[in-house]
C-alpha positions as CSV (number, residue, x, y, z in Angstrom):
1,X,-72.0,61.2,-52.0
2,X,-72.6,61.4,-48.1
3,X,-74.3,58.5,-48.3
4,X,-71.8,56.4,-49.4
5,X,-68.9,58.2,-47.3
6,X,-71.0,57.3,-44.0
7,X,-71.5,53.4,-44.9
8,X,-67.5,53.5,-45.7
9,X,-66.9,54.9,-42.5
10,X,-68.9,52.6,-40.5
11,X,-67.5,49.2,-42.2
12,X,-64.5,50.4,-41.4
13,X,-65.2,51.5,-37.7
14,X,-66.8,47.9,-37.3
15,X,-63.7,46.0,-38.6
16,X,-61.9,48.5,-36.1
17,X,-63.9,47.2,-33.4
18,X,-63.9,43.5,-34.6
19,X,-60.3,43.5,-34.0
20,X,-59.8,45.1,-30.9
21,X,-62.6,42.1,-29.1
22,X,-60.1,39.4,-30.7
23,X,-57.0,40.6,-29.5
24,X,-59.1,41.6,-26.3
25,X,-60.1,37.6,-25.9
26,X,-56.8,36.5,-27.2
27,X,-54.1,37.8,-24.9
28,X,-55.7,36.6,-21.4
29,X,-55.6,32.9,-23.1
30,X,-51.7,33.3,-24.0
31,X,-51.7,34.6,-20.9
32,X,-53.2,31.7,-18.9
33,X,-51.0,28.9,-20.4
34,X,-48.0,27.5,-18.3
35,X,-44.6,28.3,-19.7
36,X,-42.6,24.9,-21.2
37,X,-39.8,24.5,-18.8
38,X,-36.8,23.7,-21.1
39,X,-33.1,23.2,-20.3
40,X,-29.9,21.5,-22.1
41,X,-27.3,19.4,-20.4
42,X,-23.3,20.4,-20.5
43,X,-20.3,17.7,-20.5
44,X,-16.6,17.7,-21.1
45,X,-16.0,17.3,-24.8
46,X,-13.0,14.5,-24.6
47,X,-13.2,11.5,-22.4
48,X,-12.3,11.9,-18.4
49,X,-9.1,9.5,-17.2
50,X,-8.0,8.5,-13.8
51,X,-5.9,6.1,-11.7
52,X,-7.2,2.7,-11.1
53,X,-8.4,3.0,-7.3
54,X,-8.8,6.1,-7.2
55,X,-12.0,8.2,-7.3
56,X,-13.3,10.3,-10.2
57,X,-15.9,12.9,-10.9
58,X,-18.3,12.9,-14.6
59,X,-19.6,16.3,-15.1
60,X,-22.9,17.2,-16.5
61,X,-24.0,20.9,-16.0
62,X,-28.1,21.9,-16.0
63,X,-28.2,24.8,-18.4
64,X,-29.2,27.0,-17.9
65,X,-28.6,27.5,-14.5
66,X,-32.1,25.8,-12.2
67,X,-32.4,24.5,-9.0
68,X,-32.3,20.5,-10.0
69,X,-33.4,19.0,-6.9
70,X,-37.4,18.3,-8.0
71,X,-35.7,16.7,-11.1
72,X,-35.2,13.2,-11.8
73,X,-30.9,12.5,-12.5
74,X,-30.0,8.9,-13.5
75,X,-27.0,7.7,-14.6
76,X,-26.1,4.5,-16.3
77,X,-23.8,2.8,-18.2
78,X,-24.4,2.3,-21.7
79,X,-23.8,-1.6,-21.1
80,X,-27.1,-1.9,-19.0
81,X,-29.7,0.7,-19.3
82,X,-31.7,-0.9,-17.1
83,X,-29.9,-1.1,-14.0
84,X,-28.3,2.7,-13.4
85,X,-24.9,3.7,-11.6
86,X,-27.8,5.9,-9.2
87,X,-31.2,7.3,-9.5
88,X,-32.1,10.6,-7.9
89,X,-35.7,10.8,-7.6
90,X,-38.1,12.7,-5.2
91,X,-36.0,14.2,-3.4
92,X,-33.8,11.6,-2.9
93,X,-31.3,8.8,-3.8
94,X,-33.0,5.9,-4.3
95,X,-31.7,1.9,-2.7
96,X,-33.4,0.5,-6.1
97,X,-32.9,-0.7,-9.1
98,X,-29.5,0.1,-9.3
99,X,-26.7,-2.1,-10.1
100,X,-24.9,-3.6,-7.4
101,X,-21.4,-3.0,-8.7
102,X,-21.9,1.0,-7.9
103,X,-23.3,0.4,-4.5
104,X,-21.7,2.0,-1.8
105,X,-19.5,3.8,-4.5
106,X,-21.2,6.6,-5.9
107,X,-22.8,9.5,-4.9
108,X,-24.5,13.3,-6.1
109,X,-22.0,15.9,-5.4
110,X,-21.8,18.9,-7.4
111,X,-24.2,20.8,-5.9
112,X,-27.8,19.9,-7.4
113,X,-29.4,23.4,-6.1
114,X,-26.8,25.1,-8.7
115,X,-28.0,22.7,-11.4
116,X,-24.5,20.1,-10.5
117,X,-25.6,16.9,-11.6
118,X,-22.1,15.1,-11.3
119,X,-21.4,11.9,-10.3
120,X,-18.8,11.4,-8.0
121,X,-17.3,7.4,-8.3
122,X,-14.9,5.8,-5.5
123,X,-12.3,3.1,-5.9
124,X,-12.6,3.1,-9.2
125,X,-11.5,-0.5,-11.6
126,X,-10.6,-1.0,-14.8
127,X,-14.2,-2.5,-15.2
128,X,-15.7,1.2,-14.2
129,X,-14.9,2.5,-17.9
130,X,-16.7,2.7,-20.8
131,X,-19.7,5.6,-21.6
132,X,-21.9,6.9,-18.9
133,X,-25.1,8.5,-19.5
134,X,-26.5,11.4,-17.6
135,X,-30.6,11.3,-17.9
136,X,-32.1,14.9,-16.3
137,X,-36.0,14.7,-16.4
138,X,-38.8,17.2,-15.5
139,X,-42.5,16.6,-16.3
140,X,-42.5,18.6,-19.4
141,X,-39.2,18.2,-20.4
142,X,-35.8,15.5,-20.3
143,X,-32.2,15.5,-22.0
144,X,-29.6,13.4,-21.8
145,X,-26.0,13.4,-22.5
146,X,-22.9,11.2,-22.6
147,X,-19.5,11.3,-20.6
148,X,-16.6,8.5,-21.8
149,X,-14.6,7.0,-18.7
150,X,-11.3,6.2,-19.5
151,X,-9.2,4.4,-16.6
152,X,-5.3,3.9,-16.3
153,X,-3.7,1.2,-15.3
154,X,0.0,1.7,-14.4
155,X,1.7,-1.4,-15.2
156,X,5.0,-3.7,-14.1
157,X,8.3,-2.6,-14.3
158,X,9.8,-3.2,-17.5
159,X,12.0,-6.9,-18.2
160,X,15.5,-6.2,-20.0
161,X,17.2,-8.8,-21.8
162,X,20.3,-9.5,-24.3
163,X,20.7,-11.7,-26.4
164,X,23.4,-12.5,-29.2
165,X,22.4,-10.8,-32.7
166,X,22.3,-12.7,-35.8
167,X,25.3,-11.9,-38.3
168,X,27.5,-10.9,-35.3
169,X,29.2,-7.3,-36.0
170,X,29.6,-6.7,-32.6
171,X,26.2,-6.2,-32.2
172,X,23.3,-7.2,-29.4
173,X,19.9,-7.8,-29.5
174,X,18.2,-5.9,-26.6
175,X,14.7,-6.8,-25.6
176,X,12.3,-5.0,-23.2
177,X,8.7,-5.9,-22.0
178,X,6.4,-4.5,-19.7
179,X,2.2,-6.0,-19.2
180,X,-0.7,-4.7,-17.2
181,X,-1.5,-1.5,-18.8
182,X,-4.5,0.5,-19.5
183,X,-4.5,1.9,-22.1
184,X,-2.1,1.0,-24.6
185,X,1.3,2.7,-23.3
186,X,4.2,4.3,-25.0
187,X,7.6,2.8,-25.0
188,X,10.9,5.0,-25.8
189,X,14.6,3.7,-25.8
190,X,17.2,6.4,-24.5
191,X,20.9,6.1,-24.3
192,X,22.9,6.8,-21.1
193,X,22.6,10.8,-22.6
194,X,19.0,10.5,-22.5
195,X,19.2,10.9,-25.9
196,X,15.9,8.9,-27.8
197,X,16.7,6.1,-29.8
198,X,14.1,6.0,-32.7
199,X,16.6,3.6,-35.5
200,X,16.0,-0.4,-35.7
201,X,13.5,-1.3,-33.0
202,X,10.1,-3.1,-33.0
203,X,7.5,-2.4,-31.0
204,X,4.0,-4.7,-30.3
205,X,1.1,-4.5,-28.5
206,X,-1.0,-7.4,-27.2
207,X,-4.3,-7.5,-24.7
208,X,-5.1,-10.1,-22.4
209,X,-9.1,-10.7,-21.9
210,X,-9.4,-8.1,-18.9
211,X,-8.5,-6.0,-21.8
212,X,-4.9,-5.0,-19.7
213,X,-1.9,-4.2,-22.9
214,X,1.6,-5.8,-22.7
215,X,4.2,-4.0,-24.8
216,X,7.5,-5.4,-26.2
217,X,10.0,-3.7,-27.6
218,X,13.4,-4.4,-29.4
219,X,16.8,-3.0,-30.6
220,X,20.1,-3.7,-32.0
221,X,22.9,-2.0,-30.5
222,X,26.3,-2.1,-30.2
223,X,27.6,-4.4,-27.3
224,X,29.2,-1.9,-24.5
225,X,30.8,-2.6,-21.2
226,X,29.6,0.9,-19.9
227,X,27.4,2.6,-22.7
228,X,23.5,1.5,-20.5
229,X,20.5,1.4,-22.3
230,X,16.9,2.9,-20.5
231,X,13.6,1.6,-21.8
232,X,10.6,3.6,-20.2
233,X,6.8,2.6,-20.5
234,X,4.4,5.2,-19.4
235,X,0.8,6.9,-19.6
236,X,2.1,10.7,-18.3
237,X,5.0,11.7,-16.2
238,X,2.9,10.8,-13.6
239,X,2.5,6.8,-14.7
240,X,5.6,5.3,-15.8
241,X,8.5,2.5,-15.1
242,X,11.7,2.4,-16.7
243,X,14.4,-0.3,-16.6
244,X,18.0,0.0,-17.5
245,X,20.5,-2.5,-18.7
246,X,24.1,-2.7,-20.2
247,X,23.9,-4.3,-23.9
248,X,27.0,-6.7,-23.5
249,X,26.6,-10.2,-23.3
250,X,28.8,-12.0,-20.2
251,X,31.0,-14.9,-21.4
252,X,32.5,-17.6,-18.9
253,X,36.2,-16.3,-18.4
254,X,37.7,-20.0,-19.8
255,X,36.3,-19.4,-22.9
256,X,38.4,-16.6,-23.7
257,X,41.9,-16.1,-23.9
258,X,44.6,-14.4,-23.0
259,X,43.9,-11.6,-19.9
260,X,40.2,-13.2,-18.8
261,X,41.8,-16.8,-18.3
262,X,44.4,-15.6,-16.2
263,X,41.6,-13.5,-14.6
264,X,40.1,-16.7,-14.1
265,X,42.8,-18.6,-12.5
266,X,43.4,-15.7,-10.2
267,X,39.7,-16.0,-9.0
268,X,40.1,-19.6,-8.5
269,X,42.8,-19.3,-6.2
270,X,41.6,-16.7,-4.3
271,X,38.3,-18.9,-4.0
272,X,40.3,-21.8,-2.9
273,X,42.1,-19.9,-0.1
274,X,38.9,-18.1,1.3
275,X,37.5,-21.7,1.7
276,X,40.3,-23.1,3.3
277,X,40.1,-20.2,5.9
278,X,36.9,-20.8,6.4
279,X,37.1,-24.3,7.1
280,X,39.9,-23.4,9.9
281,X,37.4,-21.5,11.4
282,X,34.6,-23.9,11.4
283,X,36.9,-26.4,12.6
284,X,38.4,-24.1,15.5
285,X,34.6,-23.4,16.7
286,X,34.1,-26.9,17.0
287,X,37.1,-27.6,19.1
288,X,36.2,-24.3,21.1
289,X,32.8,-26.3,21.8
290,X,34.0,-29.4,22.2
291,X,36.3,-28.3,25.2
292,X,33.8,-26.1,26.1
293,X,31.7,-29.3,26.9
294,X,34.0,-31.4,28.2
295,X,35.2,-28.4,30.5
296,X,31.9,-28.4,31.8
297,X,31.5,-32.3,32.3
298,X,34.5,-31.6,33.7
299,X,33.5,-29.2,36.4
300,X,30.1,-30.8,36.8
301,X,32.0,-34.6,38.2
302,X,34.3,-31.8,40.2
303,X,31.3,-30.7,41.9
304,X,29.3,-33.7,42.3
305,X,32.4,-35.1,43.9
306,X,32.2,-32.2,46.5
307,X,29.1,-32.0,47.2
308,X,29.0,-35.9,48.2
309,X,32.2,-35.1,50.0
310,X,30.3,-32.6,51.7
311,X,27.3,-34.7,52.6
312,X,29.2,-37.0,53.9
313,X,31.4,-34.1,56.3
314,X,29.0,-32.1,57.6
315,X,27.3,-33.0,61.2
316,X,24.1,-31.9,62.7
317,X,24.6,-30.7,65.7
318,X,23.3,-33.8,67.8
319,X,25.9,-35.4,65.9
320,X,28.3,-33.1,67.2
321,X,27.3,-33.3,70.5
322,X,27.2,-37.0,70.9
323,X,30.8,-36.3,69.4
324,X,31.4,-34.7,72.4
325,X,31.8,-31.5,70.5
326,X,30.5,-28.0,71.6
327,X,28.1,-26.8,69.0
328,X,28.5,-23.1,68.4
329,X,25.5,-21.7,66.6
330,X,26.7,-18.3,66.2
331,X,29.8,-20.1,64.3
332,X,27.2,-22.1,62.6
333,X,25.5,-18.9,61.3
334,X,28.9,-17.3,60.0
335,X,29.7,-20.5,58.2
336,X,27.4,-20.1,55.4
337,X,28.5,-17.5,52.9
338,X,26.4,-15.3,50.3
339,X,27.6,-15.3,46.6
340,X,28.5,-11.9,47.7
341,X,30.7,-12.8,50.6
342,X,32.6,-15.7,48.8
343,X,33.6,-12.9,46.0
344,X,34.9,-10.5,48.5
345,X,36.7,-13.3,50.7
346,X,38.5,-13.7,46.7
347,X,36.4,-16.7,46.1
348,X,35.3,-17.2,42.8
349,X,31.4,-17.3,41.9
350,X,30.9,-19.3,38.7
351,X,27.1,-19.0,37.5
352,X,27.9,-21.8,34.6
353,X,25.9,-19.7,31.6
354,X,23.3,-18.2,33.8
355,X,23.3,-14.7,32.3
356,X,25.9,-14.7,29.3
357,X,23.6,-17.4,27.3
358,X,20.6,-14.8,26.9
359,X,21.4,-13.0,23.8
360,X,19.5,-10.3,22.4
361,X,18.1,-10.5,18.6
362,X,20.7,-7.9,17.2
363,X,23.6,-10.1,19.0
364,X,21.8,-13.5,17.3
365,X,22.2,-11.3,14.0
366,X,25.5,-9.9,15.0
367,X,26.7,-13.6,16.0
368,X,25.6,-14.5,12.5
369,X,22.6,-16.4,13.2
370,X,19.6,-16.7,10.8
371,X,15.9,-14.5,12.1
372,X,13.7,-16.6,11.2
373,X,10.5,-14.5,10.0
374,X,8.3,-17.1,11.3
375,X,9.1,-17.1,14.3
376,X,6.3,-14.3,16.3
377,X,8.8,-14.7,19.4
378,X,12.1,-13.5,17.7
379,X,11.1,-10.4,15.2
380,X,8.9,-9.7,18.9
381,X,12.5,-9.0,20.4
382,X,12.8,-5.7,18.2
383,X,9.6,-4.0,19.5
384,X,9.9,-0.1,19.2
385,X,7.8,2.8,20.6
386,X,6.0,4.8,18.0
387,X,4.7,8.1,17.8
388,X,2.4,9.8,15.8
389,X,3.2,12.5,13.7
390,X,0.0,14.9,14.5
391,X,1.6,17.1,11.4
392,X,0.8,14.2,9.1
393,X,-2.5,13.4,9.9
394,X,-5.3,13.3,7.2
395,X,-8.0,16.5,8.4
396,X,-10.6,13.7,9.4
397,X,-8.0,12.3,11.6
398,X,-7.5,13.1,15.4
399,X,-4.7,12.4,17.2
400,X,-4.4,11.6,20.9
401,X,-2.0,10.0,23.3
402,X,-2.8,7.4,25.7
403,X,-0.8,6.0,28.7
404,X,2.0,4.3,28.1
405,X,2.8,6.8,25.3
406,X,0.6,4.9,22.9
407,X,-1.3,7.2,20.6
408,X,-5.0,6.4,19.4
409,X,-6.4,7.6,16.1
410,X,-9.8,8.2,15.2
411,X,-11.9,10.3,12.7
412,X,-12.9,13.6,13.5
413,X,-16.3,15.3,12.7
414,X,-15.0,17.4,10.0
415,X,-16.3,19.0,6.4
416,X,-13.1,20.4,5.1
417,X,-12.4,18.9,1.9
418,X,-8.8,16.8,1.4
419,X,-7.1,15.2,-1.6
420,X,-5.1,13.2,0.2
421,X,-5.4,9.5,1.5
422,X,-7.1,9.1,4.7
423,X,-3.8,8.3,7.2
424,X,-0.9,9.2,9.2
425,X,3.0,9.0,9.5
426,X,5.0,8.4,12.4
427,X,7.9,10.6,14.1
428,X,10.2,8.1,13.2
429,X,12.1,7.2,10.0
430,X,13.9,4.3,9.4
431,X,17.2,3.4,7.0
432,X,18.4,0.3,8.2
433,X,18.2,-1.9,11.1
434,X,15.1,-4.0,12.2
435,X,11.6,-2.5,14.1
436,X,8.7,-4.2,15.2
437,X,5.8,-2.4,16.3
438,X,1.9,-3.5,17.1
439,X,-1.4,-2.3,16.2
440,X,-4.5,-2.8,18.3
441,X,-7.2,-2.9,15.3
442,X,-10.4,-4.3,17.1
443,X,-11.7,-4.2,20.8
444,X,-13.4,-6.8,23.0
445,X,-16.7,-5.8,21.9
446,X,-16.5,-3.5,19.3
447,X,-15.8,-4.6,15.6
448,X,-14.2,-1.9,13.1
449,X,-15.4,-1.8,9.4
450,X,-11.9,-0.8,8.1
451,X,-8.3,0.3,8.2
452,X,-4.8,-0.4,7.5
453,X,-1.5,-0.4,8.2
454,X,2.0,-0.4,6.8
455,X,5.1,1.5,6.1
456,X,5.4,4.3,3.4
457,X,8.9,5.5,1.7
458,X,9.3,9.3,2.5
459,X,8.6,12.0,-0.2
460,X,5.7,9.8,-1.3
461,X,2.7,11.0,-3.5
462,X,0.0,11.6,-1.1
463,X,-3.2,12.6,-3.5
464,X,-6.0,10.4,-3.8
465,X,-5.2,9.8,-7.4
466,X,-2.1,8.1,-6.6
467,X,-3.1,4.6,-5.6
468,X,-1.9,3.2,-2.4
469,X,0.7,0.1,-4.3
470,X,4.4,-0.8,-3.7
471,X,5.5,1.3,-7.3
472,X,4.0,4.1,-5.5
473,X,6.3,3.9,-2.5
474,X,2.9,2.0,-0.3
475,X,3.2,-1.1,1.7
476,X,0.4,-2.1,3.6
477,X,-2.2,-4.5,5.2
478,X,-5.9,-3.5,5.1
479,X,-9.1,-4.6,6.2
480,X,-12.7,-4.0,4.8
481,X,-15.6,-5.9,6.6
482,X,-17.5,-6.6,3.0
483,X,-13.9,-7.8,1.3
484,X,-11.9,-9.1,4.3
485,X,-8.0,-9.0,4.9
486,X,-5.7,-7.9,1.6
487,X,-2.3,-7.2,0.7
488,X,-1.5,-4.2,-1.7
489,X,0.1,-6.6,-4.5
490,X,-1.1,-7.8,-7.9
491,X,-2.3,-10.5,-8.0
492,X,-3.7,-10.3,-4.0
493,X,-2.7,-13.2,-2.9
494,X,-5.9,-14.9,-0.6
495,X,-5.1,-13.9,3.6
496,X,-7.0,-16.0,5.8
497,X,-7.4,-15.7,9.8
498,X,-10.2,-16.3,11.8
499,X,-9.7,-12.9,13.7
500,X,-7.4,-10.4,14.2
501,X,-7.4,-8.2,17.5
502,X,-3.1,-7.0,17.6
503,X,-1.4,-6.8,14.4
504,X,2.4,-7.1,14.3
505,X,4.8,-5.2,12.0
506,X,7.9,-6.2,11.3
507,X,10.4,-4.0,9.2
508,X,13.6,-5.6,8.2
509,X,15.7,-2.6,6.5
510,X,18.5,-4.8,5.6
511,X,17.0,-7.5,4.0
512,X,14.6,-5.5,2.5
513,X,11.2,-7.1,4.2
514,X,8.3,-6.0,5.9
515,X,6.1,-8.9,7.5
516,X,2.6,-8.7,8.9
517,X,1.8,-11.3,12.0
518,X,-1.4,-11.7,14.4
519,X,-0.2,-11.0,17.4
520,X,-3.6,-13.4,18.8
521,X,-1.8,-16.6,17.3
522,X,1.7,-15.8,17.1
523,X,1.5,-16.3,13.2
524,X,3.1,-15.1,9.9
525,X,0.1,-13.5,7.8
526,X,2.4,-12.0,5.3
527,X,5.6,-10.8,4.4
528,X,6.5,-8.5,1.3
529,X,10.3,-8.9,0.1
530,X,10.8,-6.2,-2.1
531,X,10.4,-3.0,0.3
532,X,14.1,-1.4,-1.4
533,X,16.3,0.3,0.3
534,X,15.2,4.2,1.8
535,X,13.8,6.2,4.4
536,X,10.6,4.6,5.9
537,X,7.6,5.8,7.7
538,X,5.1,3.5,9.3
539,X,1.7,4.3,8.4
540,X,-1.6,3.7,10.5
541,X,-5.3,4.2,8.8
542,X,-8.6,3.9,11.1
543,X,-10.5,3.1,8.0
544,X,-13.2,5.7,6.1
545,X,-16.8,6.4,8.2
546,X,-15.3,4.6,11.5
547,X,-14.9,5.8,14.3
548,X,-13.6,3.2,16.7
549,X,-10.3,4.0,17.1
550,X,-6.7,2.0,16.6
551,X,-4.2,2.3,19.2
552,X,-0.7,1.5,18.4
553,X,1.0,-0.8,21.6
């Protein structure tokens, strides 16, 4: 009976003991091995939008939160795997292979020590969207996720037409159409209540092959003299147009009886009698100038005459005293009389034209003469001081004033972040009336990568994700060293000079034009003609990264 107890006991001591040496080896191995470093990437669930030009951030978020910089980031479109958007690796940004459409554009912003693996893209085109793929990589470990770019394109103002409707009861057909949008855009009718009309329109969609939408729309409606129609195409609130029209179709007056053809007849004779008046005053000019002419053929015989008469009078004084004469030369010096003298002896002065025939450019436009915006030397004529509103001024710009009161502008060392554009207003404002003014863009020696100028209407948008067009209220000239000289329309149309040192600016209020000249040749580079009517400010950029300054003259 003992016997057996004590082998018991000592099997089950030495199973004791056999398990206390494996856990004993075993724990130091777990111990020894590396932890797998594991992480997951977070993205915005929908797809991210933005303006066309403007500049955009993806998202994508290390999880959790790890210091990313020893990591590898790439990010590519899912069009071309191979060539990414950017490749952070080793510490750094690398210069290749990327593809050459992102250079210079994109950038790491988000703050990679915080795991912030955004990507920040610039001036951004309709080509930009599409899916973008953000690649994190360790040694042990990589994930990847997607991010869907969506950009918006705000198209043209919308085109309003009427035409007859078929089966007449007194009803129009109204037609609206509006192209360059991306993506497809909504289209509502409203009456003059701003009541939606949802009954008996059409609406269709079409893309071009940049893959920009046009949308047409139409109605029938009852023909009105004063009921207006408003057709609005829009993204948000933010990106719209809208167009208004009356739905009545205009008839010539002899075609219908009764109160419109003696409406008619009335307008004809009034015609008749306006151009007979002003024939009588074209005629009377033309006499006026005709005598004035002859007048002054007149006058000019007259004084020939006398002046011969003269020659042929006058005697030098050894004439005078072979004459026998006593020649006087303190009477000779009191003979000749200053312009001033003959007007207070009550002789009259007559300076034929000399100062009355200079006319300034707002008396040639006030006399009813045409400006010619060709012409550098007359627009020239309405050269303004401007002055820089310092209030205005982007947080990267500095302000100074010269002599002369002429105010540079240049970038300031700065790291305070700004959502608006990168420019400056002036003091002034204009309404009406026509300014010049003259930018000094590039110096002797001394080239500048970028900048522009223009004029902007007051109470514009000024966030970065409002581009810089004319629907926006922005009329400018610009200059980038890589894409040259450009005009904010659509289509651009191509600007060439050979160099450009003083640009001119020429604001015409009331005919609703602003021109851009080089000052160098005395040239027209480009004039827009539908700056409407409102409160104006010019504008002045010294270009992004630059920091040779532009000093308006």
């Amino acid at each position: 009976m003992f016997t057996t107890f004590g082998n018991r006991g000592t099997m089950h001591l030495g199973l004791c003991l056999r398990v206390l040496i494996l856990v004993a080896l075993t724990v130091p191995i777990r111990a020894a091995q590396p932890a797998q470093e594991t992480f997951t990437l977070t993205v915005p669930n929908g797809p991210t939008s933005t303006l066309s030009g403007s500049s955009v951030s993806l998202l994508c978020q290390v999880s959790p939160f790890l210091n990313a910089e020893p990591l590898e980031v790439r990010w590519y479109h899912s069009s071309n795997i191979h060539s990414p958007a950017l490749l952070y690796k080793d510490h750094k940004i690398q210069e290749a292979p990327v593809d050459p459409r992102y250079r210079g554009r994109v950038s790491l912003t988000g703050g990679m020590e915080r795991g912030n693996v955004s990507l920040t893209l610039e001036r951004v085109t309709l080509e930009d969207r599409g899916e973008y793929v953000c690649q994190v990589s360790s040694e042990q470990w990589y994930e990847k996720a997607s991010v869907f770019l969506t950009v918006n394109v705000t198209g043209r103002e919308p085109v309003l037409s009427v035409a007859e409707a078929r089966g007449g009861g007194g009803q129009v057909n109204v037609t609206c159409s509006s192209e360059g949008w991306s993506p497809q855009p909504k289209l509502i009718w409203r009456n003059k209540d701003g009541a939606e009309i949802r009954n008996e329109q059409e609406v269709l969609n079409t893309s071009d092959p940049q893959g920009l939408v046009s949308v047409s729309s139409w109605l029938l409606y009852a023909s009105s003299y004063s009921d207006w129609l408003a057709c609005t195409v829009s993204l948000s609130e933010e990106a719209k147009r809208e167009g208004r029209i009356l739905p009545h179709i205009y008839t010539a007056p002899t075609a219908v009886p009764g109160v419109y053809k003696e409406a008619f007849i009335v307008t004809l004779i009034l015609s008749l009698v306006i151009i007979c008046a002003l024939c009588s005053v074209i005629l009377c000019k033309r006499r006026g100038s005709m005598w004035s002419s002859s007048q002054k053929s007149r006058n000019r015989s007259e004084t020939e005459k006398l002046i011969e008469g003269a020659e042929n009078t006058v005697q030098t004084p050894i004439e005078q005293r072979a004459a026998g004469e006593e020649f006087n030369l303190e009477g000779a010096e009191n003979t000749v009389q200053t312009p001033t003298e003959q007007s207070a002896a009550g002789n009259d002065v007559h300076l034929e034209g000399a100062e009355n025939t200079v006319q300034t450019p707002t008396e040639q436009r006030a006399a009813g003469e045409e400006l010619n915006l060709k012409d550098w030397h007359q627009v020239k004529g309405f050269k303004e001081n401007i002055i820089l509103d310092e209030k205005t001024a982007h947080p990267a710009i500095r302000v100074t004033q010269g002599k002369q009161r002429a105010h540079y502008v240049q970038e300031k060392d700065t790291e305070k972040p700004s959502r608006t554009h990168l420019h400056v207003f002036s003091e002034e404002r204009f309404s009406s009336g026509q300014h010049y003014w003259e930018v000094k863009v590039k110096e002797q020696t001394t080239e500048k990568l970028s900048w522009y100028v223009g004029v902007a209407r007051a109470n514009v948008e000024r966030r970065c994700n409002v581009p810089l067009t004319p629907q926006n209220g922005f009329w400018i000239l610009s200059y980038d060293k890589e894409k040259g000289f450009q005009v904010n329309t659509d289509p651009q149309p191509p600007i060439t000079v050979a160099e450009l040192t003083i640009v001119g600016v020429f604001l015409d209020c009331d005919r609703h034009t602003l021109s851009f000249y080089s000052v160098d040749t005395e040239s027209l580079l480009y004039t827009f003609t539908d700056v409407k009517r409102s409160n104006y400010f010019p504008l002045f950029s010294p270009g992004r990264c630059d920091k040779i300054p532009i000093k308006i003259n």
